[in-house]
C-alpha positions in Angstrom: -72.4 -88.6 -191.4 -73.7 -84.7 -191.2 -72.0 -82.4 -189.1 -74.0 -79.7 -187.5 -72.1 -76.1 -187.3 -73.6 -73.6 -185.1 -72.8 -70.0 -184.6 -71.6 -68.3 -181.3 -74.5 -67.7 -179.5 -76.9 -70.0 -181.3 -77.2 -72.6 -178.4 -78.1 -70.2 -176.0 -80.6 -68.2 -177.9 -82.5 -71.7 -178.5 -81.9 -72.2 -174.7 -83.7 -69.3 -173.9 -86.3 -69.7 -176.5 -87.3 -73.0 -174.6 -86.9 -71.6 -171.4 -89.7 -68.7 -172.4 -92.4 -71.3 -174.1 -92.2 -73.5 -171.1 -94.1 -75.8 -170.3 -94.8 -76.0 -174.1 -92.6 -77.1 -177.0 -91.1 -74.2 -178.6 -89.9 -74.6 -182.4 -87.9 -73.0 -185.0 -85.8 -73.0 -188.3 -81.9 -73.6 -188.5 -80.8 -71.2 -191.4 -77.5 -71.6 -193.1 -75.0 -73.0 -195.5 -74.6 -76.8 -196.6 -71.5 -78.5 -198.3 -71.4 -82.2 -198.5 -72.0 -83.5 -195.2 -72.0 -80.6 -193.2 -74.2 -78.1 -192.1 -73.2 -74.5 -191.0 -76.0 -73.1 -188.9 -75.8 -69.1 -189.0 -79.3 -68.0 -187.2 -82.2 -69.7 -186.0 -85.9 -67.9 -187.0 -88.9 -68.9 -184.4 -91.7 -70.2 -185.4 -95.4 -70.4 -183.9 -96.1 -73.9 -182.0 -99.6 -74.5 -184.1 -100.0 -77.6 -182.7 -103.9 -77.8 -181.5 -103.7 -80.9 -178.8 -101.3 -80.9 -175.9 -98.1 -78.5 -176.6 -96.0 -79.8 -173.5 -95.3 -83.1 -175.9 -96.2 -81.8 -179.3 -95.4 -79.0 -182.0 -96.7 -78.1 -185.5 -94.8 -75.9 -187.9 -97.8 -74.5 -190.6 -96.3 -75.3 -193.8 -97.2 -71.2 -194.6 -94.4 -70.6 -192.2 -91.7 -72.8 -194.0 -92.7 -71.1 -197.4 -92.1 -67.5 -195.5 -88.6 -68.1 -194.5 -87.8 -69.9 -197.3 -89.2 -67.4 -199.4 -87.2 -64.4 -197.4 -84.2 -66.7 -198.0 -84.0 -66.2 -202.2 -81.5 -64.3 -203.6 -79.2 -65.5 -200.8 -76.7 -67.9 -200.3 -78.7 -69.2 -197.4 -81.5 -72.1 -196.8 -83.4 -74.0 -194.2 -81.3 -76.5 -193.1 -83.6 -78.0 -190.2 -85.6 -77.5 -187.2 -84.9 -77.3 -183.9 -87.7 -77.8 -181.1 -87.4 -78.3 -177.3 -88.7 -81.3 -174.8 -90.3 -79.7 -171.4 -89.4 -82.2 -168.6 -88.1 -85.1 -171.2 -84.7 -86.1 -172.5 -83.3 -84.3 -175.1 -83.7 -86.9 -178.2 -86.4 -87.2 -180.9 -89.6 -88.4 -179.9 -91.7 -91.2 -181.9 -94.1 -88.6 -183.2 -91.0 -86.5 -184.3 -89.8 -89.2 -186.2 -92.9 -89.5 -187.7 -93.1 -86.5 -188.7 -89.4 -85.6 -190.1 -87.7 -85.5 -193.4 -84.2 -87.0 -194.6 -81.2 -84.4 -195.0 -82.2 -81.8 -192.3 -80.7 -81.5 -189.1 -82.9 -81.5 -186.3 -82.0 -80.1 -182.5 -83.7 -81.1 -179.8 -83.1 -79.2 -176.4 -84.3 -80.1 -173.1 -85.8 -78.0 -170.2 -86.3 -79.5 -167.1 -88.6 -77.6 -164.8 -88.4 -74.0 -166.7 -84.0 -74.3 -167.0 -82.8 -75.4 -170.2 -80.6 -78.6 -170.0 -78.9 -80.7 -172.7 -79.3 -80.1 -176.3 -79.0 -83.0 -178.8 -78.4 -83.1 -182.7 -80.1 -85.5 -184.9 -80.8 -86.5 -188.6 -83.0 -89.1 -190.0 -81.7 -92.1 -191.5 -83.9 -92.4 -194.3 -83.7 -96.0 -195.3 -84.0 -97.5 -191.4 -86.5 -94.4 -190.8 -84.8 -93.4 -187.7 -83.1 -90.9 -186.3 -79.3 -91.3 -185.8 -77.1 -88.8 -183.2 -74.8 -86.3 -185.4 -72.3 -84.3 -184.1 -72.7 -80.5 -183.1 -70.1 -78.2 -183.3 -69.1 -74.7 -183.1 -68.9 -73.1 -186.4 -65.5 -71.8 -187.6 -65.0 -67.9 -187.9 -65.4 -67.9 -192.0 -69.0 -70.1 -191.3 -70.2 -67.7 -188.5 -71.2 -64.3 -191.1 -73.2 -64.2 -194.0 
């Protein structure tokens, strides 16, 4: 099972990043390191919610936006390990349409905000022969994970 590592400070700058979108979904990339079964988070980027219906229950990363980070990412020890998005007034776990929508290996974080005040955030991945997303746990990362 993967284990999600996240930087000091990570948590909260998501947090916040919810707490200024609401009532819409904000979104973004987890940027890091991988070994094996674990991921070491070491920033987050923002990205645009393009989604064009309802963005209280909904978000859309262009796939121009992916290829930007990833592309700033070359040369570097560092990739796109997974998304993070949050749920305005719903529980923090993946929604059908996320599952949907999600690819095996990344690690996805969902974070709730509850009336404008971030709440609970949750840590995913996506079991790809059942197709559904499975709880993995999230953890602070160690001092050699936290600096790139």
């Amino acid at each position: 099972m993967t284990v999600a590592h996240l930087a000091p400070g990570l948590i909260e700058e998501i947090a916040r990043h919810g707490e200024e979108t609401y009532p819409d979904e904000c979104c973004g990339f987890l940027v890091g390191t991988a070994s094996d079964e674990e991921r070491h988070v070491t920033r987050i980027e923002r990205a645009t919610n393009e989604y064009e219906g309802e963005r209280r229950r909904r978000f859309v990363i262009r796939p121009e936006e992916l290829q930007r980070i990833e592309g700033g990412l070359e040369g570097s020890s560092l990739f796109v390990l997974g998304f993070y998005h949050s749920h305005p007034d719903h529980p923090a776990r993946p929604s059908t349409f996320d599952q949907d929508h999600a690819w095996p290996w990344y690690v996805y974080l969902v974070q709730n905000v509850e009336r404008g005040r971030a709440g609970e955030i949750g840590a995913f991945e996506l079991d790809s022969e059942a197709r559904e997303f499975r709880v993995i746990p999230l953890r602070p990362a160690s001092p050699l994970h936290t600096t790139v």
